[in-house]
N, C-alpha and C positions, 0 to 999 in steps of 0.2 A: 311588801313584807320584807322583812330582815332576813337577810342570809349569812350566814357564817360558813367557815372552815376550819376547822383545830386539827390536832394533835397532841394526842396524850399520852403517859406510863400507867400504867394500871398496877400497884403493889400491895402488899400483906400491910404493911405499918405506916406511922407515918416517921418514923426514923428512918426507915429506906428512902422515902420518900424525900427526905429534907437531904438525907446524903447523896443521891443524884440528883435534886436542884444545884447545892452546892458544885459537883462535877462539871454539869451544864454549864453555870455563871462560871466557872474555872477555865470555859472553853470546850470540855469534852460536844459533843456530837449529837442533838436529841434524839435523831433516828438511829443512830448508835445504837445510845442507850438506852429505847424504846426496844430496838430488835433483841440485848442480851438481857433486860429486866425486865419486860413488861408484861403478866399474865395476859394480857386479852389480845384477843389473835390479831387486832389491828398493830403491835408490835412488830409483826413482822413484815410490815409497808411500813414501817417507822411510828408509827405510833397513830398515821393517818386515819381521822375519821371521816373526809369527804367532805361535801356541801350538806348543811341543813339550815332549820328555820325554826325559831323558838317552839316551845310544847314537844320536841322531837328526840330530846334528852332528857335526863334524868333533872329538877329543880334547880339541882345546887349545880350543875352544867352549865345551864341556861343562864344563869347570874352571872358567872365568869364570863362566858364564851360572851352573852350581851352587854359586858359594860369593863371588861378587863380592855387595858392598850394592846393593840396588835402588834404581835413578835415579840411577846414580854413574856416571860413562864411563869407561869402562876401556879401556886400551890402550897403543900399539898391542900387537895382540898376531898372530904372527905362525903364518899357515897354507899350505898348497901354493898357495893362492890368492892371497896377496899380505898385506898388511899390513890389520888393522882396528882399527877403534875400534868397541866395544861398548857399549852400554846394556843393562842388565837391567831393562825398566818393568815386571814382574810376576814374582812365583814364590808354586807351592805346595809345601809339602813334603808 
């Protein structure tokens, strides 16, 4: 079974959201700017969501995290929860 690893920001917009991608691709720091923007408490381990396995996020998660390139930031991408920016730092297939 597939396994992944991400990191995410979790924000109100997605204009916040496209202005710390932009910071990111700038260079800024994604656990940085996970720990000073991001509402979801995984922000402050930097945005780290751990190891999972598809069905164990949200749909529009699972899309990303299973077919985005790894160490690419991906986003915003939009869920009941707000706006994100994604990293996919590991997968197995």
């Amino acid at each position: 079974m597939a396994k992944a690893t991400a990191r995410h920001i979790l924000v109100d917009s997605e204009e916040i959201c496209l202005e710390l991608k932009r910071e990111i691709e700038q260079g800024a720091d994604f656990a940085d700017i996970a720990k000073e923007h991001s509402s979801c408490p995984s922000g402050r381990s930097g945005g780290d969501l751990g190891e999972f396995g598809p069905g164990m996020m949200v749909p529009e998660f699972d899309k990303v995290v299973f077919s985005a390139p790894v160490k690419t930031v991906q986003g915003p991408v939009k869920t009941q929860f707000g706006y994100h920016l994604l990293e996919v730092t590991s997968r197995t297939e």
